[in-house]
Structures are given as structure tokens and as C-alpha cells.
BALOBA-1460 file (C-alpha; in Angstrom, 3 decimals):
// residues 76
<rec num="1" residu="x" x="-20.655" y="24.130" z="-4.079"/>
<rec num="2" residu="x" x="-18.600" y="24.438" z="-0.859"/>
<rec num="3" residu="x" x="-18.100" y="22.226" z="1.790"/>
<rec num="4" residu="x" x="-20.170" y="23.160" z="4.233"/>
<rec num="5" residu="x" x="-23.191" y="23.645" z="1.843"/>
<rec num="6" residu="x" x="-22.652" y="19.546" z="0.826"/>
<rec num="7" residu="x" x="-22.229" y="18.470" z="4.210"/>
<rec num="8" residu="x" x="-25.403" y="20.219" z="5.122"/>
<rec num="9" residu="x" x="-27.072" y="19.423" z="1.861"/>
<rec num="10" residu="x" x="-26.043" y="15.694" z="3.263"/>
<rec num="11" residu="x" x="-27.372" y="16.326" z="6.808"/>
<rec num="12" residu="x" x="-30.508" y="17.286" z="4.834"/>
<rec num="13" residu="x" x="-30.832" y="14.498" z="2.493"/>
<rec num="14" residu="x" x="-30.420" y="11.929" z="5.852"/>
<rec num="15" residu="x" x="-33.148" y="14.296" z="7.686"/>
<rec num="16" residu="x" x="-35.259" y="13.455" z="4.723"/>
<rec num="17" residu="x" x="-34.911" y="10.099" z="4.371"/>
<rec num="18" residu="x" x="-35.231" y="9.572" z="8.873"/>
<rec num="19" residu="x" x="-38.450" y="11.183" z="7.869"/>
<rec num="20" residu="x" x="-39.758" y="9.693" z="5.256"/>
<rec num="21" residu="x" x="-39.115" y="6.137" z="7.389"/>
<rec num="22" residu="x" x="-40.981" y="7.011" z="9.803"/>
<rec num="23" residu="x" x="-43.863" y="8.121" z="7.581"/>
<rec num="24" residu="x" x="-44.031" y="4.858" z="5.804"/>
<rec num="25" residu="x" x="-43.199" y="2.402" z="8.170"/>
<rec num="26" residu="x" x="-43.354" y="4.297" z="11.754"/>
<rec num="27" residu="x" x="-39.095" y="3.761" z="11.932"/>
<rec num="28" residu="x" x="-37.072" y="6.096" z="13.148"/>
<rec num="29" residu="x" x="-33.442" y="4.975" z="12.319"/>
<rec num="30" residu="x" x="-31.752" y="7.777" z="13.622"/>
<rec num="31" residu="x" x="-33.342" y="7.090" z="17.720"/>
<rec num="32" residu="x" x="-32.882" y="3.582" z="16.339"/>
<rec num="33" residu="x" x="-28.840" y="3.689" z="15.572"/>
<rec num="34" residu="x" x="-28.077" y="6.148" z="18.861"/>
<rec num="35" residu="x" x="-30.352" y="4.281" z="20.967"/>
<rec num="36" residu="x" x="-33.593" y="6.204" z="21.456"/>
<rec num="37" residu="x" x="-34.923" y="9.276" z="20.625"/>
<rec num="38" residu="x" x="-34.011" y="10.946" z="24.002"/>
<rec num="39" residu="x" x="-30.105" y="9.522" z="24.024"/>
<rec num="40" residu="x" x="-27.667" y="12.668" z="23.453"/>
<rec num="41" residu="x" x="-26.474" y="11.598" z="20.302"/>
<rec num="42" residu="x" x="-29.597" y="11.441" z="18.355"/>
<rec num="43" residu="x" x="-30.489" y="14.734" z="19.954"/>
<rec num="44" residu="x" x="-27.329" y="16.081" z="18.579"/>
<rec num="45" residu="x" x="-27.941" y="14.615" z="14.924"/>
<rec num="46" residu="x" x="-31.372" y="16.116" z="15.071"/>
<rec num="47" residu="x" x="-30.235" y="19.057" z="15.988"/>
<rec num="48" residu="x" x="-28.153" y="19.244" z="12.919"/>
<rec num="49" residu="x" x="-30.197" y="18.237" z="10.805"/>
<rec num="50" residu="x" x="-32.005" y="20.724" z="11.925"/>
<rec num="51" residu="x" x="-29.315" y="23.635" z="11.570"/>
<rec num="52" residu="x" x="-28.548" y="22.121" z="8.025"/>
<rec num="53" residu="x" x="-32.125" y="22.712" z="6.736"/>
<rec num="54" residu="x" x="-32.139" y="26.590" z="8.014"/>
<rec num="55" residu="x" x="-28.494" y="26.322" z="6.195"/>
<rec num="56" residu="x" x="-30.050" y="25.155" z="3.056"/>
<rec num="57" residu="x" x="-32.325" y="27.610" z="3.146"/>
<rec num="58" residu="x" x="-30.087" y="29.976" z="2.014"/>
<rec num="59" residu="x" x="-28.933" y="28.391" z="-1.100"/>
<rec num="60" residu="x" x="-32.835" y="28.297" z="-2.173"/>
<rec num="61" residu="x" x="-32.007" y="32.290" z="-2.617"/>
<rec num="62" residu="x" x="-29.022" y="31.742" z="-3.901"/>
<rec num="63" residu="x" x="-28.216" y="33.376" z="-7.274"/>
<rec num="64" residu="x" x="-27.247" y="31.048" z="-9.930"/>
<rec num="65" residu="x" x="-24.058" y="32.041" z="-11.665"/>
<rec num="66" residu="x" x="-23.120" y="32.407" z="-15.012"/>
<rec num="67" residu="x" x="-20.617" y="31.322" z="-17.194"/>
<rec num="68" residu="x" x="-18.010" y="34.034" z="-17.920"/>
<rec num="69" residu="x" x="-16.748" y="32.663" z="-21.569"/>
<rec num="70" residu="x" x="-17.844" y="32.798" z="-24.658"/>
<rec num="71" residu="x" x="-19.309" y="29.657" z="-26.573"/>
<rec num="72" residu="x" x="-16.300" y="28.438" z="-28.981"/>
<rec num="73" residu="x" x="-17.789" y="29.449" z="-32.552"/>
<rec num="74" residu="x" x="-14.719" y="28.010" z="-34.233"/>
<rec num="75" residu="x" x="-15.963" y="25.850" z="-37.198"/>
<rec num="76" residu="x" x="-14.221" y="21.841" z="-37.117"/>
């Protein structure tokens, strides 16, 4: 997995979580950390979360790959 695909994966996983707060317990830490839901900075980490979902998206259709060796069929 790259870097960009964790970091979004990441982005994703704290998306998920902001949500699942504010499902449970009507908290929303990210408005709460950047002070309000409206302050630039929260806008921006929405925003990226966001972006990292339709990221994610791709590695949904993302082929797995396959090993290229042969199992070891040596007898020990």
C-alpha cells in the first residue's frame, strides 16, 4: 500500500469515527478541535476527508495481487 492510499485510508478511518460521534452522542470533534463547524480549518479537514473517501474508492476496485513464487516444497 502506498502512501497516499494510507494517509487517505487514515483521513477515512478519522471521517468515520467524527461520524460515528456524532451519531451516538451528537459530538462532532472535528468542529469541536478547529473551533466550529464553519471555522476554515474544519472545513478544510472535511473537505479531505471527503477527497480521501472518493480516493478510497478506488482501491475497492482494486485488483488484488498475487504472489509471484512458488510455495517451498522442500521436505525438513
Amino acid at each position: 500500500m502506498s502512501t497516499i492510499q494510507r494517509i487517505a485510508l487514515a483521513l477515512v478511518i478519522i471521517g468515520a469515527i467524527n461520524w460515528g460521534l456524532i451519531g451516538f452522542f451528537q459530538f462532532d470533534l472535528v468542529a469541536a478541535i478547529f473551533g466550529g463547524q464553519n471555522a476554515a480549518l474544519a472545513r478544510i479537514v472535511y473537505g479531505l476527508v471527503g477527497l480521501s473517501g472518493l480516493y478510497c474508492l478506488t482501491l475497492l476496485f482494486k485488483p488484488t495481487e498475487e504472489l509471484s513464487h512458488e510455495p517451498d516444497r522442500s521436505t525438513t
